[in-house]
Each structure stands twice: as structure tokens, then as C-alpha cells.
C-alpha positions in Angstrom: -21.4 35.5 47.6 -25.2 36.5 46.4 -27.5 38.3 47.9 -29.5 37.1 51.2 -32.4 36.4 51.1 -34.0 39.6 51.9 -38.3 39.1 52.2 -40.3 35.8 53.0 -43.7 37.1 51.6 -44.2 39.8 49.1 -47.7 41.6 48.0 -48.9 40.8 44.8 -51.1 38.7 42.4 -50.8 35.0 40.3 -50.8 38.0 37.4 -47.9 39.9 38.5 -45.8 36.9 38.0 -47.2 33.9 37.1 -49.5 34.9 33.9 -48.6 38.7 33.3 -49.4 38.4 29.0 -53.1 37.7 30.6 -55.1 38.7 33.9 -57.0 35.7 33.2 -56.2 32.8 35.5 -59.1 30.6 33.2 -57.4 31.5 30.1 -53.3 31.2 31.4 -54.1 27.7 32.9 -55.8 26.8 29.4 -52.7 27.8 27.4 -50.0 26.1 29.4 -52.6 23.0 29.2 -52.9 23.2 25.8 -49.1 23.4 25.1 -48.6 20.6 28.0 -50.8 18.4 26.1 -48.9 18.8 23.0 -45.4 18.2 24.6 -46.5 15.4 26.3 -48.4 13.5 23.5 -45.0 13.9 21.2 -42.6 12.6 24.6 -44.7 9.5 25.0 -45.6 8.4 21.6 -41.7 8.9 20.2 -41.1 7.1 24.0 -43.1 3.8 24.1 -42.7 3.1 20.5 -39.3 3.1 20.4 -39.3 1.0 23.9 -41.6 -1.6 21.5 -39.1 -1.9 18.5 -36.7 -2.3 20.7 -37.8 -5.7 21.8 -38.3 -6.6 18.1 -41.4 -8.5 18.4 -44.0 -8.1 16.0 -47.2 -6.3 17.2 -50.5 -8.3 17.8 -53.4 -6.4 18.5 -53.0 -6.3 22.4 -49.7 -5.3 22.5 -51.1 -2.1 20.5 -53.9 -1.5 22.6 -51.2 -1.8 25.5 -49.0 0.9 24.2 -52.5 3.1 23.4 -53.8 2.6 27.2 -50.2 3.4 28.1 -49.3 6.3 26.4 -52.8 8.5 27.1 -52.2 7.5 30.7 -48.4 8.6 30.6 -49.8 11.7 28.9 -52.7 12.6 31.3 -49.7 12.5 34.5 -47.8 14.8 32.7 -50.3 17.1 31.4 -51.9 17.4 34.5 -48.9 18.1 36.3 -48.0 21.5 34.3 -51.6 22.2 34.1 -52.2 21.8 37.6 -49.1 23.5 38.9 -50.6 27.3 37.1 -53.4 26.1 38.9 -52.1 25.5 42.4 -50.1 29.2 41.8 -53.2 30.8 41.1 -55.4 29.3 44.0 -52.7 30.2 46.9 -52.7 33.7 45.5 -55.6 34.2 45.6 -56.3 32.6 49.0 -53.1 34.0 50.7 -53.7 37.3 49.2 -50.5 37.4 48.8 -46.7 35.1 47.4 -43.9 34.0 49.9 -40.6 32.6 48.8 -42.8 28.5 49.3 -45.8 29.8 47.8 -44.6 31.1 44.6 -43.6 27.9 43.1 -42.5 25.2 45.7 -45.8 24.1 47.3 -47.6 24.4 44.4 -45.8 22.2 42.2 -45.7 19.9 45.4 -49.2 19.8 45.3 -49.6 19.1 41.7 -47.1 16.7 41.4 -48.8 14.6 44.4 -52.0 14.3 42.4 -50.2 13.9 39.1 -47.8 10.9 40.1 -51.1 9.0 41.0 -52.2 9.0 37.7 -49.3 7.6 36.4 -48.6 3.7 36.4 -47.4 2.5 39.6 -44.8 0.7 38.1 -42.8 4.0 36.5 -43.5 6.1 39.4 -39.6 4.7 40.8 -38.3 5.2 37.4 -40.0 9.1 37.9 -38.4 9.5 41.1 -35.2 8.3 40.1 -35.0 11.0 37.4 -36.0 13.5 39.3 -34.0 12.4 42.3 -31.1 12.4 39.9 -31.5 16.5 39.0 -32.6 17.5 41.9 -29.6 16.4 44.1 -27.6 18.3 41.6 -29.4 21.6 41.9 -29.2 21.4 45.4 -25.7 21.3 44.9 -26.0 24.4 42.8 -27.8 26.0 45.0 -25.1 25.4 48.0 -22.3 26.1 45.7 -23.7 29.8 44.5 -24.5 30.7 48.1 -21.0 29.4 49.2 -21.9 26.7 51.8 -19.2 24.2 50.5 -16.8 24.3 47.0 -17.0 22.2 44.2 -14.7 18.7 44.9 -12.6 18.2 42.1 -13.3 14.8 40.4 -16.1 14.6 42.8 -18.3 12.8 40.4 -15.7 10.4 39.9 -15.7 9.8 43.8 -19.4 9.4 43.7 -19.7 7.1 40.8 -16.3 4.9 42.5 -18.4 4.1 45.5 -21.6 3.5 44.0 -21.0 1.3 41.6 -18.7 -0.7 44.2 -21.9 -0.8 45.8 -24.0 -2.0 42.6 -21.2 -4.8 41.9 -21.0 -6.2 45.5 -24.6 -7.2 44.9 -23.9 -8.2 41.4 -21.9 -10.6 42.3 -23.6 -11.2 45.6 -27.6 -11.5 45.0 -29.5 -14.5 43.2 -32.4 -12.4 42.7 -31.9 -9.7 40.2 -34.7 -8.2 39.1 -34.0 -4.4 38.9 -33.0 -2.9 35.2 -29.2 -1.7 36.3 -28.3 -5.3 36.6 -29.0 -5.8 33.0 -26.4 -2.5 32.7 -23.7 -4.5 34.8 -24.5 -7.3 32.9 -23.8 -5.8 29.6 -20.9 -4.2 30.5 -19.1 -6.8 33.1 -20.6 -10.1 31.4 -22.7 -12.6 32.7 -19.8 -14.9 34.3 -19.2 -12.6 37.8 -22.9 -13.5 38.8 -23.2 -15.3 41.8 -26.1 -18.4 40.0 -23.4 -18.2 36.6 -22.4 -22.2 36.6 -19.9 -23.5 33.7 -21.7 -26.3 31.9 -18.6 -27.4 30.2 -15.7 -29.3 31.8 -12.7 -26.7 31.1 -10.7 -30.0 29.7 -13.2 -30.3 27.2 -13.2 -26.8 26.2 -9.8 -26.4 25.8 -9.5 -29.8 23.2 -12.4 -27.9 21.5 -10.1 -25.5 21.1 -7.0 -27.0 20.1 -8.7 -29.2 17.4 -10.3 -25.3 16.6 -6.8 -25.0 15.9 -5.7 -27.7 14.0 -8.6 -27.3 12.1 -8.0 -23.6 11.4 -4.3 -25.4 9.7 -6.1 -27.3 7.6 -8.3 -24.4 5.8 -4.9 -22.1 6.0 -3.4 -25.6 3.8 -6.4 -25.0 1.3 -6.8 -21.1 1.1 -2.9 -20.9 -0.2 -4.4 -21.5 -4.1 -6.2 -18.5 -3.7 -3.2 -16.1 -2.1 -5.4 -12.7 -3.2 -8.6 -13.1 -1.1 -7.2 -11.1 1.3 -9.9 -10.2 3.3 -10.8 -14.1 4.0 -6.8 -14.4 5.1 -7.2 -11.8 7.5 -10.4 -13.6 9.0 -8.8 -16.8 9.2 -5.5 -15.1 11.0 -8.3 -13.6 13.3 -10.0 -16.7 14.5 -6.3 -18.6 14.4 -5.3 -15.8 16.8 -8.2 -16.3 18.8 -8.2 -19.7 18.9 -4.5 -19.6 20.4 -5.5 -16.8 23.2 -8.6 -18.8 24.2 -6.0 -21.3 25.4 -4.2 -19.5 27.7 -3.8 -20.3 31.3 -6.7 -20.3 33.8 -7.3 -20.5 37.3 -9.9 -23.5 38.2 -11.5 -21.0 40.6 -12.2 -18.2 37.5 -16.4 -18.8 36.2 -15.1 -17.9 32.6 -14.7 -20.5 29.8 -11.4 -20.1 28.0 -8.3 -18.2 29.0 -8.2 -15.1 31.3 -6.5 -13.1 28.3 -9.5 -14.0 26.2 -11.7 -13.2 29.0 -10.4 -9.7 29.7 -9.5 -8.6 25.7 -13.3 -9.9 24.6 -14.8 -8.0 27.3 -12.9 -4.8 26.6 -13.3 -5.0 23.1 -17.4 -5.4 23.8 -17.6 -3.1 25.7 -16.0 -0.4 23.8 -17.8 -1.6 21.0 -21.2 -0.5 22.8 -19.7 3.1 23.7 -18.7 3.8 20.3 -21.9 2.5 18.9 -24.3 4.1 21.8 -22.4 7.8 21.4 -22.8 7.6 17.6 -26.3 7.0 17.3 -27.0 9.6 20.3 -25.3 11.9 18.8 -26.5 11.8 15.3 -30.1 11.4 16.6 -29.9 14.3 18.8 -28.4 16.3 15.8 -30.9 14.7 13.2 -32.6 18.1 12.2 -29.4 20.4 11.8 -27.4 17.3 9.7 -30.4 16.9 7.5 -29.9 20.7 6.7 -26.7 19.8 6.2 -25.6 16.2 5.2 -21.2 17.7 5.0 -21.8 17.3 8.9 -22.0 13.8 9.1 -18.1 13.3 8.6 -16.9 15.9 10.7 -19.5 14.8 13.6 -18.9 11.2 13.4 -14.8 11.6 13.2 -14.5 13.1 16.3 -12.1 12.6 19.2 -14.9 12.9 22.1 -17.0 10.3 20.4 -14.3 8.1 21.9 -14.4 9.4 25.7 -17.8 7.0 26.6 -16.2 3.7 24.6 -12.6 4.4 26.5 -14.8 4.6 30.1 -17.1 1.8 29.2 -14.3 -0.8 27.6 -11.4 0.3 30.2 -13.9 -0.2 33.1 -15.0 -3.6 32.0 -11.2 -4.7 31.6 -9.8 -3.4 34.9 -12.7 -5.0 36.5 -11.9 -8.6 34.5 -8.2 -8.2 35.4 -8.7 -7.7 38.9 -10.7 -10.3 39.5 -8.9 -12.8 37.6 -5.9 -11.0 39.4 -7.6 -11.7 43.1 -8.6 -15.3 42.2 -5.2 -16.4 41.1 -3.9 -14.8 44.5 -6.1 -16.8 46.8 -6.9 -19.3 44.9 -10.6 -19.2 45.1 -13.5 -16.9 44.0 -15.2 -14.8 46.3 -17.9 -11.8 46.3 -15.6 -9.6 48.2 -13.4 -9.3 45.3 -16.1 -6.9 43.7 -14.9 -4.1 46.5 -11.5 -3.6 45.0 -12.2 -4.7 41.7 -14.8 -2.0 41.4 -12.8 0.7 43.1 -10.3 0.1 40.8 -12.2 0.1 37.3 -13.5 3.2 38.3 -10.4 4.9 37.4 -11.6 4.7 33.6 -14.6 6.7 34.6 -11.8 9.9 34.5 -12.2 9.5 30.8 -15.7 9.9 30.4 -16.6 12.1 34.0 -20.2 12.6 33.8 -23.0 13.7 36.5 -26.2 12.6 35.3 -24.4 8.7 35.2 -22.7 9.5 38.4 -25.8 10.5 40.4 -28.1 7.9 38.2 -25.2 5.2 40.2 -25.7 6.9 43.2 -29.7 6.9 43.5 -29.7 3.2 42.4 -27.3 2.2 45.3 -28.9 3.7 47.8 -32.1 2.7 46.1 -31.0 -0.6 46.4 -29.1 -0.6 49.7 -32.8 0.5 51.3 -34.5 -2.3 49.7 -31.4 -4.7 51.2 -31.9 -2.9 54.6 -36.0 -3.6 54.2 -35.6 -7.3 53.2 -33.6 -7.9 56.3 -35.8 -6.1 58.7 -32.9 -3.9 59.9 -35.5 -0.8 59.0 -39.6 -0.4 58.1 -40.8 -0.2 55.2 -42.2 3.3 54.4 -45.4 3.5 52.5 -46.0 6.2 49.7 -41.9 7.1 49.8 -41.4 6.9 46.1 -44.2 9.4 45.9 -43.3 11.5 48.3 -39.3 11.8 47.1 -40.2 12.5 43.7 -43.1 15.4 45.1 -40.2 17.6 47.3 -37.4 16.5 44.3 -39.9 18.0 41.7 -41.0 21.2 43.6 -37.3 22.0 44.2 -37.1 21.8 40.6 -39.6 24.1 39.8 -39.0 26.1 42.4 -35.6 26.6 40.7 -36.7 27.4 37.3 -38.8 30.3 38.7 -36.5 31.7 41.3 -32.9 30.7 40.6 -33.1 29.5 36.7 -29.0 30.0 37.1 -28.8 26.5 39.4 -31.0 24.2 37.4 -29.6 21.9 34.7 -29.6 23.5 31.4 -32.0 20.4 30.0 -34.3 20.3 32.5 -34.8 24.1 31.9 -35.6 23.3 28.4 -37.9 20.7 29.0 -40.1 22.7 30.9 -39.9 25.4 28.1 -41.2 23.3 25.7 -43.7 21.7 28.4 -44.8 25.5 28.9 -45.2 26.5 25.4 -42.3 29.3 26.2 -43.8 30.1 29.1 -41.9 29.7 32.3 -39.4 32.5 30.3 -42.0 34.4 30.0 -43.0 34.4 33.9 -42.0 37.6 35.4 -39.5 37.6 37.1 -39.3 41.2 38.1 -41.3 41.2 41.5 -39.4 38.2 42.8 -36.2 40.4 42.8 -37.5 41.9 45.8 -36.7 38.2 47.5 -33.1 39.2 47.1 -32.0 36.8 44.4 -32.0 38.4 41.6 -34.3 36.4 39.6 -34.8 38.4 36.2 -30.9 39.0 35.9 -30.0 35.5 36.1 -33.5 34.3 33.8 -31.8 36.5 31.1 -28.4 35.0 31.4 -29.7 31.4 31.3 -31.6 32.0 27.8 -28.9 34.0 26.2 -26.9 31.0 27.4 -29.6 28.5 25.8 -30.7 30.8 22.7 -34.2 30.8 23.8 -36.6 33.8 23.9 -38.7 35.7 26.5 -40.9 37.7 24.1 -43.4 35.5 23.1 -47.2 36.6 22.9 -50.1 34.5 24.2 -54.0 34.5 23.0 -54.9 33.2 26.3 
């Protein structure tokens, strides 16, 4: 159990803690400025250019002034939210005349967050709050768990990410309109056939003599390809599409939106799907480790031939075929399709989360359904629609996490912590900690723990 808390307010200046490599307050909020201005210049550019070549379209001259216009704005909101927070600290000081446990870091990174979300887009500002939404419930967590309010569930993010994305599915399968960008996740991982507006062009008769001439026709080029018995590699392609052909015919229920055979609808989807976790943990993992492999190309092997590199493709291809199977399953049952089927289908998928148990997609799940569950609630009138709440969620989710970095650096995700490093130039290690020990939570002893944990340094000197 840790320390109570054991003062609200404690005498001292912005300098003690806040800036103590200057007395300056001029020349500290220039510095972190400075370094937040770099930081956020590299984020955005390396951000919205990749986010362009992504949609592999070729540039015209307003689509570059777009991403210009879009990355200085991006930049200014970020900027001005570290610079402004040094800002805030110092003002209160001085104005207070003295720092309480809100003062030292919560309010003012509430306040500069509130003027720095309105310079950002309007359109990002959910996406902001979502993030932040997403590490701030989990440092509250923290937070509860190190004071011993409640214990860590075991599996509990599997139990979160169960009913959310049962939550997500059900209006999948259940909405017309679906605008929102985890739809296109659902619809890259379950397929496009569980959506409500999905409508089979073909009459399943005619698909299924497609296939059997498919068939007959694959005889014909197996007749042919026996003069050349060596080309194995064209054999093997031919058995593959000869095998296909024959699962594609399969048995299915009128009721099921898929073309072909419910075998070939869950074994395709599977295979997709895995496909895209094996590919997407790859390339995250070799772009994340780009600098240390360049130092040393030996580590490609080992880092690409490595038994956790299959944990995301086993959750990702082992949801999207428990999902197919007991769908099919439920249709065959009562003979007809029905939205309801995404409540047990999804609960039961979720087992292959267990593979891959994550937080950050557990609680990304989470925000979206309730995210979405408000909007649902809105639509129908059952509750008002609250002006500025975007703004205002990501404000108190952002000051907690500030508020953590500076007074309990122990609860805050170990990413987050380096983000603001960077964003500070070093500085937010460098932040003394020493007369905030006297709120009882032993600040420097755990700021010391977290960067030995994380390899960073507090010894850095400042100019200004």
C-alpha cells in the first residue's frame, strides 16, 4: 500500500520544480517550445505523408498544398500544447504564490490543452480524444491498482475486448450507415458479406455451374500439363485452384449472404486474415527496429523468424473463422439470417483474442463502443446531445496524463512517457521531483525507477 497522500499545497516556485536548470520562466518556456516544435514537425510530416501514399494516388498540386495547410496546423496544436502547459505552471505559481497537488500539473495542462485542441482540425479532435481516452483509462487503472482500491482481473482485457467488439459487430451487422473508420477494421477482418445492405448479385445456381465447369475445365489443363511432368511449381497451382474449385462447392444454406460453400467461406476468411497479422506485425516490427537492424543487417533473420510474430495473425485469422463458423453455424440452425447472431458469434470469436491479449486494442474497442453506443443513444433521442464533449474528454484525459508523468511517472504507460520526453527535449525527467515528495508519493524515487526501466537520462543541461 503507498504512502497517503500527505499535503494539498506546498510552498515553492515554477523554479523549484518545473524549470530548476534555469530561474528563467522566458527562457524555460522557450526551450520546451523550441524542442516541441521540432518533435512535432517530424510526427506530422512522417504522419500525413505516409496517410497520402497510402491511398496511392498521385499528387496534384492541391492535394500538396492540402497536406502543407495540414501538417503546420497539426503542428501549431501540438506545439502549443507543450509550450503552453510550462506556461500555465509558471503563471499559477506565480499567482498562487504557491503549488497544490491540481496546480502542479493537472490544471495546467487542462488549460493548455483546451486552447490547444481548438487549433487543431475539428475533424481529428475525436480521433485525439480517442487516444487519449484510450491511455488515460489505463492510468487510472494504475493509479487504483498501486493505491489498492481493486486488483488486477485476470484476462480482464480479454473480458473488455469480448464485450466491445460484440458491441461493434451487432451494429456491423445491424446499421446501413457506416461511416466511422472501425467499420472498415470489421470489414477487413469479418468480410463484407455480414453487412446488413450486402446483397448477392449472382443466383447461387449459377455460381455453383460456374464452378463445376471451373472444374472440368481445370481437367482439361491437368490432360495438357502431363507432357511437361517437371514444372512443378505450375502442378502445385493447378492442384490449388482444383482444390479450391471443389471446396467452393460445398453445401450452403440459402439463408448464408456468402457466394460459394461455407467451408470456402470460413478457410478464405481465416487464411485473409492471418495473412494481414503476419504481414502487419512484420512490417511494425521491422519499422520500429529500422535504426538498430541497419546497424546490424544479421538481425533481420532472427527478428523476422520469431514465434511472437505469429501471436497477432493467430488472434486476427482465428477471430475471423470462429466468427464465420458461428454464423454459418446459427443460420443452418434456424434456418434464416438474423443480426442477433452477431451477440454470440462475437462472444465466441473473442476467445482467439487469448492469443494476442493486448490493452491498447482492448481499450481502443472499448472507447469506440461506447463512442458509438452514445451516438446510437443521440440519434434516437433517448439522451441530448452535449456540445464541446469531445473537447472537454480529451482536456481532463490529457491533464490526468500529465499529471501522471510529473507525479506518479510509475502509473503511466511506458510510451506515452517517452513521447513527452522527446516532446520536452528531455525535460519532463529533468523536472524536479524532489519537492513534490513532500505530497507523500514519492515522486523522485519512482521517476528514477521509470528511466532506468526505459534507459533514458535525467542529467541533461539546458542553455535556456
Amino acid at each position: 500500500m503507498p504512502v497517503r497522500l500527505s499535503k494539498f499545497a506546498i510552498d515553492g516556485t515554477c523554479a523549484d520544480f518545473s524549470h530548476p536548470w534555469t530561474s528563467s520562466c522566458i527562457s524555460s518556456n522557450a526551450g520546451i517550445g523550441l524542442d516541441a516544435l521540432e518533435e512535432s514537425l517530424r510526427i506530422y510530416v512522417t504522419l500525413y505523408l505516409l496517410a497520402f501514399l497510402m491511398r496511392r494516388k498521385k499528387p496534384t498540386k492541391e492535394d500538396i498544398k492540402k497536406i502543407i495547410l495540414d501538417i503546420l496546423q497539426s503542428t501549431a496544436f501540438l506545439t502549443w500544447s507543450g509550450f503552453s502547459y510550462s506556461l500555465f505552471v509558471c503563471l499559477l505559481s506565480r499567482l498562487l504564490g504557491h503549488v497544490n497537488i491540481l496546480t502542479v500539473s493537472y490544471i495546467p495542462s487542462f488549460l493548455s490543452s483546451l486552447t490547444a485542441i481548438l487549433i487543431e482540425r475539428p475533424s481529428r479532435r475525436p480521433l485525439l480524444c480517442l487516444y487519449v481516452s484510450n491511455i488515460a483509462t489505463e492510468t487510472l487503472f494504475r493509479m487504483g491498482v498501486w493505491r489498492g482500491y481493486f486488483s488486477p482481473i485476470p484476462k480482464g482485457e480479454v473480458y473488455i475486448f469480448a464485450m466491445s467488439a460484440t458491441v461493434l459487430l451487432y451494429f456491423f451487422r445491424s446499421k446501413v450507415n457506416k461511416q466511422d473508420s472501425i467499420y472498415k477494421i470489421l470489414r477487413l477482418i469479418i468480410g463484407p458479406y455480414e453487412e446488413t445492405e450486402y446483397t448477392i448479385k449472382e443466383d447461387p445456381k449459377v455460381s455453383l455451374e460456374n464452378t463445376e465447369g471451373g472444374i472440368e475445365e481445370n481437367k482439361d489443363i491437368q490432360k495438357r500439363r502431363q507432357k511437361n511432368k517437371f514444372d512443378i511449381l505450375l502442378k502445385s497451382f493447378e492442384t490449388y485452384k482444383y482444390l479450391i474449385n471443389i471446396l467452393k462447392t460445398r453445401s450452403k444454406h440459402v439463408s448464408c449472404p456468402h457466394p460459394f460453400s461455407c467451408a470456402h467461406y470460413i478457410l478464405t476468411g481465416s487464411v485473409r486474415a492471418f495473412s494481414y497479422g503476419i504481414g502487419g506485425q512484420l512490417a511494425l516490427k521491422l519499422i520500429l527496429q529500422f535504426k538498430k537492424l541497419l546497424r546490424n543487417p544479421k538481425l533481420i533473420k532472427t527478428t523476422i523468424f520469431q514465434r511472437e510474430n505469429l501471436n497477432l495473425a493467430i488472434f486476427l485469422g482465428g477471430y475471423s473463422g470462429l466468427f464465420r463458423l458461428v454464423s454459418c453455424l446459427l443460420r443452418r440452425i434456424f434456418r434464416k439470417d438474423s443480426h442477433i447472431y452477431a451477440i454470440p458469434a462475437g462472444l465466441i470469436a473473442s476467445i482467439a483474442f487469448m492469443a494476442y491479449p493486448n490493452n491498447v486494442i482492448a481499450l481502443y474497442f472499448m472507447w469506440k463502443a461506447l463512442q458509438l453506443l452514445w451516438n446510437n443513444a443521440v440519434e434516437s433521442g433517448k439522451v441530448p446531445e452535449v456540445k464541446w464533449f469531445v473537447i472537454l474528454l480529451y482536456c481532463l484525459g490529457t491533464a490526468l496524463l500529465f499529471h501522471a508523468a510529473l507525479i506518479e511517472p510509475q502509473n503511466l504507460r511506458s510510451s506515452y512517457f517517452k513521447f513527452l520526453y522527446n516532446m520536452s527535449g528531455g525535460r519532463i525527467a529533468v523536472m524536479s521531483r524532489i519537492p513534490l515528495d513532500m505530497f507523500g508519493l514519492e515522486s523522485s524515487k519512482h521517476l528514477q525507477e521509470v528511466l532506468r526501466k526505459m534507459h533514458l537520462t535525467g542529467k541533461i543541461n539546458y542553455s535556456f
